[in-house]
Steps between C-alpha positions, in 0.01 A plus 500: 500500500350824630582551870404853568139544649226726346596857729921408385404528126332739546701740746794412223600697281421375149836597328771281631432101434400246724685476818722145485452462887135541571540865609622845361851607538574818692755773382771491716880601532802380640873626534714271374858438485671575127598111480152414667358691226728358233393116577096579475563665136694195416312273599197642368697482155580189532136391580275745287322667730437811733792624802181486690421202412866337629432660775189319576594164392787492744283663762254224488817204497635667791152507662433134433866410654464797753648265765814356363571806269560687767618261763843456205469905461546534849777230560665652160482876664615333800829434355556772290406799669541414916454837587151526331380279834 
């Protein structure tokens, strides 16, 4: 199933493949803990497939729970670092 319009192919460039999502990725960059850092190479190990793409899996889990993710992040932050508040 092709989801991008005419202009998106064609404004693409033709190197990378197909984006999974229905649009392009952008190049980006984070700083990251060491351990933070650690987990995403693991898990992308584990799984077979990009840092990036770890990265964007959990984004769009998080996004689809946004509400009770971070409702329990914020009750678990709560408790373990009071003088973040």
């Amino acid at each position: 199933m092709d989801t991008l319009t005419q202009s998106q192919q064609q404004s693409r460039k033709k190197t990378g493949p197909k984006p999974l999502y229905g649009e392009a990725k952008k190049m980006v960059s984070f700083r990251l803990s060491p351990r933070a850092l650690e987990i995403i190479r693991l898990v992308a190990t584990q799984k077979g497939v990009s840092q990036a793409e770890v990265i964007e899996q959990w984004a769009r889990l998080i996004g689809s729970n946004s509400d009770s993710f971070f409702t329990q992040k914020t009750e678990v932050s709560n408790e373990l670092v009071p003088s973040l508040n």
